[in-house]
C-alpha positions in Angstrom: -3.5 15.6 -14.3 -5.4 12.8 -16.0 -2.0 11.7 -17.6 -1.2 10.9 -13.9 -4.8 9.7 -13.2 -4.8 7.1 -15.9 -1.3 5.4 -15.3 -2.7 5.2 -11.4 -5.2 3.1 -12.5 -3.7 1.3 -14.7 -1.3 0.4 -11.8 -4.0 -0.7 -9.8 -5.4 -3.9 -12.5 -2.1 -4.0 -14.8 -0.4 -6.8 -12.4 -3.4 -9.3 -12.9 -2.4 -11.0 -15.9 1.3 -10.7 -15.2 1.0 -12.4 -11.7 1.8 -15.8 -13.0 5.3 -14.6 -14.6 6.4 -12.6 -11.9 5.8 -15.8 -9.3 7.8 -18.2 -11.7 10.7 -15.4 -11.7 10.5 -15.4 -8.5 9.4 -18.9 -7.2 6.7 -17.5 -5.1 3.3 -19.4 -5.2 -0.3 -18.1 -5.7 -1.2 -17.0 -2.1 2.3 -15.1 -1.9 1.7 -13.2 -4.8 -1.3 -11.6 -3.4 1.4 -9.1 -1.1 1.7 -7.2 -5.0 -2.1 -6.8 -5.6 -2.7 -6.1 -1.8 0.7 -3.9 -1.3 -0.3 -1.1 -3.4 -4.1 -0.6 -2.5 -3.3 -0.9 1.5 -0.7 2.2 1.3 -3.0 3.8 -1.2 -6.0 3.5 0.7 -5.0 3.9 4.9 -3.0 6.7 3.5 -5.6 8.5 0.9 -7.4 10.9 3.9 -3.4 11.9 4.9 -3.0 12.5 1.7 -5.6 14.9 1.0 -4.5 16.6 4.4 -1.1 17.5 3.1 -2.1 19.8 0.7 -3.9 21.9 3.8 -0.6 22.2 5.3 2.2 22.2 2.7 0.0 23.4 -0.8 -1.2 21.4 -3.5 1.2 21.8 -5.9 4.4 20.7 -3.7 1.7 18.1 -2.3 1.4 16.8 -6.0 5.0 16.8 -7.1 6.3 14.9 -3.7 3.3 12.3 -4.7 4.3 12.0 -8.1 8.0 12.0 -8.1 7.5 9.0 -5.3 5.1 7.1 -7.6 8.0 7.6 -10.4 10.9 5.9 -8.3 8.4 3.5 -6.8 7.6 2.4 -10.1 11.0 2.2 -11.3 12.1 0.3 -8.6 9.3 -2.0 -9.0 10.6 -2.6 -12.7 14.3 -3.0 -11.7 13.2 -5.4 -8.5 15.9 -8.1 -7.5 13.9 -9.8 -5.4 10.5 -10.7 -4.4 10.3 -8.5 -1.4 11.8 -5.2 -3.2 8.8 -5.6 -5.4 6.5 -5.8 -2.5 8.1 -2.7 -0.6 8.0 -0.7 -4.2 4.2 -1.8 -4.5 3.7 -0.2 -1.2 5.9 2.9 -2.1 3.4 3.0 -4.9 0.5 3.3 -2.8 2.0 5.8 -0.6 2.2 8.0 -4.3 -1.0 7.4 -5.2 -2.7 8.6 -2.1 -0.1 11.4 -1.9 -0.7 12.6 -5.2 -4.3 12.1 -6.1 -5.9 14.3 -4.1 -3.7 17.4 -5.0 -4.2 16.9 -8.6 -8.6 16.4 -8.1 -7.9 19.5 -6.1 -6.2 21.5 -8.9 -8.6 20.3 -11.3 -11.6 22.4 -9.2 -9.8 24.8 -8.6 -7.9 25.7 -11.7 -11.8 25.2 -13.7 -14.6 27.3 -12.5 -18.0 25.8 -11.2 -20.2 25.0 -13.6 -20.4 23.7 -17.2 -16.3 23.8 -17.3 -15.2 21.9 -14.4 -18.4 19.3 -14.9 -16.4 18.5 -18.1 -12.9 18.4 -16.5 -13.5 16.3 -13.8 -15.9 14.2 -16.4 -13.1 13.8 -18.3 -10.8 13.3 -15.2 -13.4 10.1 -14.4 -13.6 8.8 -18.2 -9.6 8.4 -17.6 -10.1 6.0 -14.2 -12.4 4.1 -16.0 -10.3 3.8 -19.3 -7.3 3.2 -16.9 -8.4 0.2 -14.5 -10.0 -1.3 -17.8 -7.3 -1.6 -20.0 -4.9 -2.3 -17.3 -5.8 -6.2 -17.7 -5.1 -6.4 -22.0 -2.3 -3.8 -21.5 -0.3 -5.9 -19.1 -0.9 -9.2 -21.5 0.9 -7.3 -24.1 3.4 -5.8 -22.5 4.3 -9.5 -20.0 4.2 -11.5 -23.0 6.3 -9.0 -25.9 8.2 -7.0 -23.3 8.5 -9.2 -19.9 6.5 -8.4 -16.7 8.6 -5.5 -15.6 7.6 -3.6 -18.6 4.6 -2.9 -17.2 6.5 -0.7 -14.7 9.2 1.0 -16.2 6.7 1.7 -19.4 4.9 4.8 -17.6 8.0 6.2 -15.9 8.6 8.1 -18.9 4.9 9.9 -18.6 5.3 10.4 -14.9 8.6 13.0 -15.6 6.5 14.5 -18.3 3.5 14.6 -15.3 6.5 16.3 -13.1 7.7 18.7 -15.6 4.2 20.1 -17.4 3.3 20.3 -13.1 6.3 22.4 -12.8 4.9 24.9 -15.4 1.2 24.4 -15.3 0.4 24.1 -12.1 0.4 27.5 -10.0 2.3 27.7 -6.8 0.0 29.1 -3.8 0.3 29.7 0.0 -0.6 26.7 2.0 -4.2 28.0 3.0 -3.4 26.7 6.4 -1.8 24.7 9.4 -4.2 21.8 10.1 -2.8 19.1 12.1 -2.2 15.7 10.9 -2.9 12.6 12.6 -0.6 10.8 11.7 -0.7 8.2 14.0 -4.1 7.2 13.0 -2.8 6.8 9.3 0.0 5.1 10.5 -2.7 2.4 12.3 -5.1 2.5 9.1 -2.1 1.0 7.2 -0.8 -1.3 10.3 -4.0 -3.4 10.8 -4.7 -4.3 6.8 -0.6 -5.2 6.5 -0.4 -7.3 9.7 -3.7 -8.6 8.6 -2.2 -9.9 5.4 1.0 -11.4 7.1 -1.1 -13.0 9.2 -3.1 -15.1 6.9 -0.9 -15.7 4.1 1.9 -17.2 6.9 -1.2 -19.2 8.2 -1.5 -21.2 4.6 2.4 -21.6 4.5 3.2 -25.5 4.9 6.6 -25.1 6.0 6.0 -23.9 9.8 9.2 -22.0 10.2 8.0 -19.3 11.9 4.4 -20.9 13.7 4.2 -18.1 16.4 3.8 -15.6 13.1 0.8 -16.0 12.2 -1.3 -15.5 15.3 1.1 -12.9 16.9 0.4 -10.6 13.5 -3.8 -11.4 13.5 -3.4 -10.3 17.1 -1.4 -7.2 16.2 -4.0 -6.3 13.6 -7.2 -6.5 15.7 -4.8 -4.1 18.4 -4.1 -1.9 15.8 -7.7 -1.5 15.0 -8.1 -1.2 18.2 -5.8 1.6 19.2 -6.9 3.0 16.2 -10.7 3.6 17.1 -9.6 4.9 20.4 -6.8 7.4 18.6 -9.5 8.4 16.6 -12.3 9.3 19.6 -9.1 11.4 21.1 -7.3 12.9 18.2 -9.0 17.0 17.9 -8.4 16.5 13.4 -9.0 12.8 13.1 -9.4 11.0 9.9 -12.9 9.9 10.5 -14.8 12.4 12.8 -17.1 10.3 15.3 -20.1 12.5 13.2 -19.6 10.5 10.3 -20.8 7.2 12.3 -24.4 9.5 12.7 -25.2 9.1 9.4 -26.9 5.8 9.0 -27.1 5.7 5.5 -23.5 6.6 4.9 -21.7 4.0 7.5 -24.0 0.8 5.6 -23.1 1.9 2.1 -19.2 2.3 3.0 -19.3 -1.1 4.9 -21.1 -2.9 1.8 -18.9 -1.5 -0.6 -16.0 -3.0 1.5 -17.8 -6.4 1.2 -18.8 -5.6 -2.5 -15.0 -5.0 -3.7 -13.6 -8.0 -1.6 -15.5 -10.1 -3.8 -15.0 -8.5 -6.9 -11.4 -7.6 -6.3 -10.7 -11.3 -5.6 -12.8 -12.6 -9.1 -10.1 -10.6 -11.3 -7.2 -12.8 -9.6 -9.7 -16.1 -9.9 -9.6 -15.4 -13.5 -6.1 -14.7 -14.5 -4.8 -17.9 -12.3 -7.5 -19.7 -13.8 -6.5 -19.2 -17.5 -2.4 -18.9 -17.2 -1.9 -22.1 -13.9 -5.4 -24.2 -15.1 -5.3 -23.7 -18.4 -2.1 -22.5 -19.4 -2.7 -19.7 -21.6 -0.2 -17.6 -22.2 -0.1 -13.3 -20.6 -1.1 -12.0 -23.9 -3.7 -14.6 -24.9 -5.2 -14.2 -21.1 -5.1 -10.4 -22.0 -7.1 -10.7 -25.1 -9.6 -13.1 -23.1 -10.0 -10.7 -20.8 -10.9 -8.3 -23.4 -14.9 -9.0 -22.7 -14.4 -7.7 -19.2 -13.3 -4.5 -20.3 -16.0 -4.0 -22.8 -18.6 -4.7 -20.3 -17.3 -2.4 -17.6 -17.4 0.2 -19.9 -21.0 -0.2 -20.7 -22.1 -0.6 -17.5 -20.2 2.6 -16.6 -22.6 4.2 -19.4 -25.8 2.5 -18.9 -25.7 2.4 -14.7 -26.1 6.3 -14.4 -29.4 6.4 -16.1 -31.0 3.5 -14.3 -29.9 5.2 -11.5 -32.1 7.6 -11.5 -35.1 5.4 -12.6 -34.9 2.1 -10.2 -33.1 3.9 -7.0 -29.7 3.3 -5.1 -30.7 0.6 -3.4 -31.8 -1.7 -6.2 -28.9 -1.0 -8.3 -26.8 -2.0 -5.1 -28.6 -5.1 -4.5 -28.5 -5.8 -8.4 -24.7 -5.8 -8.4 -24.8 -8.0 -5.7 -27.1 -10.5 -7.0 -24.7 -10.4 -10.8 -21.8 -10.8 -8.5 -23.1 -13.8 -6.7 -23.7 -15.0 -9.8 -20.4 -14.4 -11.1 -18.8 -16.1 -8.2 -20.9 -19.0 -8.8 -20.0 -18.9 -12.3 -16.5 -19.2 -11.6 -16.4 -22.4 -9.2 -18.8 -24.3 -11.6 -16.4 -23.5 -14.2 -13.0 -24.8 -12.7 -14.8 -27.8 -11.3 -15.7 -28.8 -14.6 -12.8 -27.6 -16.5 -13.8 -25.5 -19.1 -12.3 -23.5 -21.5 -11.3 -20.1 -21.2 -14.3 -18.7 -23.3 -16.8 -20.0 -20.5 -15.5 -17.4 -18.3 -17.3 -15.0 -20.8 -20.5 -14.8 -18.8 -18.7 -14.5 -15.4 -16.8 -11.4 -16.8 -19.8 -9.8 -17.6 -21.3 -10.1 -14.6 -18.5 -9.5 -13.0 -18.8 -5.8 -14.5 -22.7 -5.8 -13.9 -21.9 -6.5 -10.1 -19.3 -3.5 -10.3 -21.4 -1.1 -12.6 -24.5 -1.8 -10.7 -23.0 -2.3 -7.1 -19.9 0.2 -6.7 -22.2 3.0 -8.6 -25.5 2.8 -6.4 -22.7 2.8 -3.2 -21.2 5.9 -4.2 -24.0 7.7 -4.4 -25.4 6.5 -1.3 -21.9 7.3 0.4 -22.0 11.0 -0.9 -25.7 11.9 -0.6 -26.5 15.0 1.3 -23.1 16.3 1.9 -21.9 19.8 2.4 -18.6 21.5 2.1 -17.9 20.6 5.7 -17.8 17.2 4.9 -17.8 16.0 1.3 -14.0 15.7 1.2 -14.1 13.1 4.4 -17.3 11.6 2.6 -15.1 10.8 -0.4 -12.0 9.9 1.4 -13.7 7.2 3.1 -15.6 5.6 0.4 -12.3 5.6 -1.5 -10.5 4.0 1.2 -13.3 1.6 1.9 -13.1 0.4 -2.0 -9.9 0.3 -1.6 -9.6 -1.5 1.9 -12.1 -3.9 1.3 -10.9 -5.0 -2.2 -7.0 -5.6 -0.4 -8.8 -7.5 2.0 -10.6 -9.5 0.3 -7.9 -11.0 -2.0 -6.0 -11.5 1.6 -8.6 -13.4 2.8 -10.4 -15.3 0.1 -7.4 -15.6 -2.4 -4.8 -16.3 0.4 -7.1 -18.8 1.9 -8.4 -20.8 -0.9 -4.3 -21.0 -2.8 -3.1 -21.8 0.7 -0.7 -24.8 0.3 -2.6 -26.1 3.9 -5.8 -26.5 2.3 -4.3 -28.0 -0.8 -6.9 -31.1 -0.8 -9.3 -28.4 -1.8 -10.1 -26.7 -5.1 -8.3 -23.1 -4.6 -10.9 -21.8 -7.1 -14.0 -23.0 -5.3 -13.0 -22.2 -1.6 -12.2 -18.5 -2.6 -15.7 -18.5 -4.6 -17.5 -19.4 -1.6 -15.6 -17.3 0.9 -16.7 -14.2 -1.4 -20.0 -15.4 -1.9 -20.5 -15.6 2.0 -19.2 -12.1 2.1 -21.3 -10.8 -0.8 -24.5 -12.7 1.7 -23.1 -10.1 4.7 -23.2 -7.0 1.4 -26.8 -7.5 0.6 -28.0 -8.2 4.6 -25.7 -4.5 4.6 -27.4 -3.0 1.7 -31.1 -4.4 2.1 -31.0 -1.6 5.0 -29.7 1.2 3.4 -32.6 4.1 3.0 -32.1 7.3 1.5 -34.4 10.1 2.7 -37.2 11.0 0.3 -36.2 14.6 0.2 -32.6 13.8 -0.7 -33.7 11.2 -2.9 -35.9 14.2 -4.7 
């Protein structure tokens, strides 16, 4: 399971550094390429509350191996892409296994380890493996681009993935499907529709070549329906995805909609740094890897050292901390391209980059899971996930598609995507300046 875990999150940061390569194979420009970061964390995260569904109705373990059998061909097909737009639709096949197979294999892990001191390790362990995963995505895929070629960063882990399959097979005990819940599927159907028309609506909006000018506001339209239709689907549905009770919980609903606005922005500073060192600066994927190498470092000391201030300064403060580092960070970056720097100035940014996230993304969590029962902490969960998720895919949409647009070309790309996510990280902290956990919970 954390075999599985780990190469999922390395998917989700290993196409940073290798964006540049695969849009000169393909001769796609900077606010195209966004469709392979955004691709994979749309499926993953409009279809991560299905996900766990499935295991209710077909059992975890056939739940797990359907999830990580389509992760497997997505990513070989990914690898073995003729064209731009198969790598797109196996990005979003990619998703689709992620959200498919995650939460069958958490779910084995508690089940399979008792409460107490042996499944606090295991899902410990199970965390340590995210972290480790989404970190050294960024130097793994400078390696692998610049020794191997960008599809390598595929086709490596479909090798692990049978072995994921095949120890599954054995390991992993077959049960009765504990029951027949119903699925709404069109609601995760309409979760996925509004983020993807969404996207197709704004990058075709920064295209210069007009071929298609009725695109663009026909798909921003069919977003804000699908949202729409969704909320209503949602009010009807008697098993929806996001009970109406969850809206009740004050605290809950700001910390989910901050960390949206917190992972747009941060989300979109990891694609600000990799086109700044490969386009502006022309380093190469591995020596962009290796300069990226401070950012991994410093996420995984703030993923040490945030816990314990947690405890001592509050949620809240550590929210609005990140915020304030990744404001920082943001500015960091514009000043930087203006000027021209070299790659080393980004140092700083990167580190506060993984402040913002340590302190930000950590203090939301905890918000977004405090006082929950076993009625609800699975939909608690599901929807901070997908809000991490959504939020980051939108962001790079909207800030990274806006900024690189070839219509707004008189601009510097760097510095109107800074400001776009600072303006969003403002609307965080209004969000998170509100958020108040009850004494007794916070006891």
């Amino acid at each position: 399971m954390a075999m599985l875990q780990f190469f999922i999150a390395v998917d989700v940061t290993v196409v940073n550094v290798a964006l540049p390569s695969i849009g000169a194979d393909f001769g796609v420009d900077g606010h195209t390429l966004t469709w392979v970061v955004v691709g994979y964390t749309i499926t993953g995260g409009g279809l991560l509350m299905l996900g766990g569904r499935l295991g209710d109705v077909l059992g975890r373990r056939h739940v797990l191996l359907l999830g990580t059998a389509l992760f497997g061909a997505a990513s070989l097909l990914a690898g073995l892409a003729p064209s731009f737009a198969v790598l797109v639709a196996a990005r979003l096949l990619q998703g689709a296994g992620e959200a498919i197979a995650l939460p069958a294999a958490m779910a084995v892990i508690v089940l399979l380890f008792p409460e107490g001191p042996r499944r606090s390790r295991a899902l410990s362990v199970w965390a340590a493996v995210a972290s480790c995963g989404l970190v050294l995505g960024f130097v793994v895929s400078g390696v692998i681009t610049e020794l191997l070629g960008w599809r390598w960063i595929f086709l490596a882990s479909v090798p692990f993935i049978l072995v994921v399959l095949v120890a599954a097979v054995f390991l992993v005990p077959g049960e009765r499907p504990p029951g027949r819940a119903p699925l709404d599927l069109p609601g995760s159907l309409l979760l996925i529709a509004a983020p993807l028309l969404f996207t197709l609506g704004v990058v075709e909006a920064g295209a210069t070549d007009g071929a298609l000018p009725w695109l663009p506001p026909l798909a921003l339209g069919g977003a804000v329906a699908a949202g729409i239709l969704f909320v209503k689907i949602e009010r009807r549905s008697r098993n929806p995805l996001v009970p109406l009770r969850f809206f009740r919980n004050r605290p809950r609903v700001l910390a989910n909609t901050a960390t949206a606005l917190l992972s747009a922005a941060l989300s979109t500073s990891f694609l600000l740094f990799t086109y700044y060192l490969q386009d502006r600066l022309g380093a190469g994927p591995l020596e962009a890897g290796l300069t990226m190498l401070p950012l991994a470092v410093s996420l995984i000391a703030a993923s040490v050292l945030v816990p314990r201030l947690l405890g001592r300064w509050g949620a809240r403060v550590c929210v609005l901390a990140g915020i304030g580092f990744t404001v920082l960070a943001m500015t960091a970056i514009a000043l930087i391209a203006s000027l021209g720097a070299a790659g080393w100035a980004l140092v700083p940014a990167m580190v506060l980059i993984a402040a913002g996230m340590g302190f930000g993304i950590v203090g939301l969590q905890y918000v977004a899971v405090t006082g929950v029962t076993e009625a609800d902490a699975g939909i608690a969960s599901g929807i901070q996930r997908a809000a991490d998720q959504l939020g980051g895919s939108t962001g790079v949409t909207l800030y990274v598609g806006l900024g690189f647009a070839p219509t707004l070309d008189t601009f510097d790309p760097f510095l109107v995507s800074s400001c776009l996510a600072v303006v969003g990280l403002a609307a965080a902290g209004a969000v998170a300046g509100r958020i108040a956990v009850p004494s007794a919970v916070r006891e």
